[in-house]
C-alpha positions in Angstrom: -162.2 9.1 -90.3 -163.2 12.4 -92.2 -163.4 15.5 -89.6 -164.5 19.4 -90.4 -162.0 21.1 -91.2 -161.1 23.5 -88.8 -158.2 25.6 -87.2 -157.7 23.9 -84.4 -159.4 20.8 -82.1 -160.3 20.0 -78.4 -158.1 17.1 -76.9 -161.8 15.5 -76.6 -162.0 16.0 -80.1 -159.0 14.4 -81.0 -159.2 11.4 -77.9 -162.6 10.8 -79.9 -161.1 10.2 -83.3 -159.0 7.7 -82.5 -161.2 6.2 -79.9 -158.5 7.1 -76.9 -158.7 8.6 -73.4 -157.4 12.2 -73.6 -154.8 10.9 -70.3 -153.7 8.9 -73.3 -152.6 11.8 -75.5 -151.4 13.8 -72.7 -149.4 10.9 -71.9 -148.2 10.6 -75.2 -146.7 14.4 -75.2 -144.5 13.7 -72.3 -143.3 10.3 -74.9 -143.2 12.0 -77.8 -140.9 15.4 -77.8 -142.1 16.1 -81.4 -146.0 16.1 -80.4 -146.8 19.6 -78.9 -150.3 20.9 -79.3 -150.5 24.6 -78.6 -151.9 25.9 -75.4 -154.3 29.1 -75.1 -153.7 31.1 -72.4 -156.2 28.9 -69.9 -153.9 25.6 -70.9 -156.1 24.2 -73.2 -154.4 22.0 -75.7 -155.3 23.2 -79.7 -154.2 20.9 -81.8 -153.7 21.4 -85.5 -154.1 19.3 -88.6 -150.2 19.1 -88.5 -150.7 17.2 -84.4 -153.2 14.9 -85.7 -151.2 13.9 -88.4 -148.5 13.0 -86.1 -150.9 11.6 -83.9 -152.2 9.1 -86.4 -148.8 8.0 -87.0 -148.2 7.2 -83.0 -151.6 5.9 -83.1 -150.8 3.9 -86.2 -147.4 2.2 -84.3 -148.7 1.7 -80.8 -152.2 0.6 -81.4 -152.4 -0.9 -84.6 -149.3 -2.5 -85.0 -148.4 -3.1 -81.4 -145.2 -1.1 -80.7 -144.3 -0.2 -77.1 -143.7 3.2 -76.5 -139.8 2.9 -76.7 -140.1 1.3 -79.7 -142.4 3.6 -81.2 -140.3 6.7 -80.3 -137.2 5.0 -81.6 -139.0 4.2 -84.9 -139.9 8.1 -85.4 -136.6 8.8 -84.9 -134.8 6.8 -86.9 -137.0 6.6 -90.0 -140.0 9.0 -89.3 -140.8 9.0 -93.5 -141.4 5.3 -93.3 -143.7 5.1 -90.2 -145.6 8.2 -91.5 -146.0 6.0 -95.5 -146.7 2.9 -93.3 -149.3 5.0 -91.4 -151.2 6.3 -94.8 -151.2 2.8 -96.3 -152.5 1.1 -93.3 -155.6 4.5 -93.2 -155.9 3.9 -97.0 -156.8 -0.1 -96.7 -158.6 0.3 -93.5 -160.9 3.3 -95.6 -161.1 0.6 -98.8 -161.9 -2.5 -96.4 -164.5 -0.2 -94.9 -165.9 1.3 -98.4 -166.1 -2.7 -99.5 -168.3 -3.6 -96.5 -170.4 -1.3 -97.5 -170.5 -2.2 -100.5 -171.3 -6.0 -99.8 -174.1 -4.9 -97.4 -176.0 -2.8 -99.9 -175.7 -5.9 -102.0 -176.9 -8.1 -100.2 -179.8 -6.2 -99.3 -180.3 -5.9 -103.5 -181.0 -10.0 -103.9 
């Protein structure tokens, strides 16, 4: 999922890469102590590269691999390191699976 880079993001922006409501990631702040976008002086949530991040790794254990929220949390906590690799492996295969697809379709439009 490549974005521009930029300084900060919307929630919309954000909600839209990972194909969730935005009351879903505000949801997820009041779950998740460590996942605090900044707010401007109206309340609009910025989040940075660094919130994403974390974001794809709660994305990664509630969504992809079917974690309750608890669970989730608890995982974080206890060994954030390994959810965070699990997370970049899973993004790695899923951007290889998609890159092969691809692939196969321009192929079979060749013969």
């Amino acid at each position: 999922m490549p974005k521009p880079q930029k300084l900060y993001y919307s929630i919309r922006e954000v909600a839209k890469m990972f194909s969730l409501n935005e009351s879903t990631l505000r949801y997820w702040e009041t779950e998740f102590p460590h996942l605090r976008p900044k707010t401007n002086s109206q309340g609009v949530r910025q989040y940075t590269d660094k919130d994403i991040e974390q974001i794809r790794v709660i994305h990664n254990l509630v969504k992809v691999r079917g974690f309750k929220l608890a669970a989730a949390s608890r995982m974080l906590h206890a060994n954030r390191q390994g959810a965070e690799r699990t997370a970049e492996v899973i993004q790695t295969l899923t951007s290889v699976k998609d890159q092969l697809l691809s692939l196969k379709r321009h192929l079979e439009g060749v013969i």
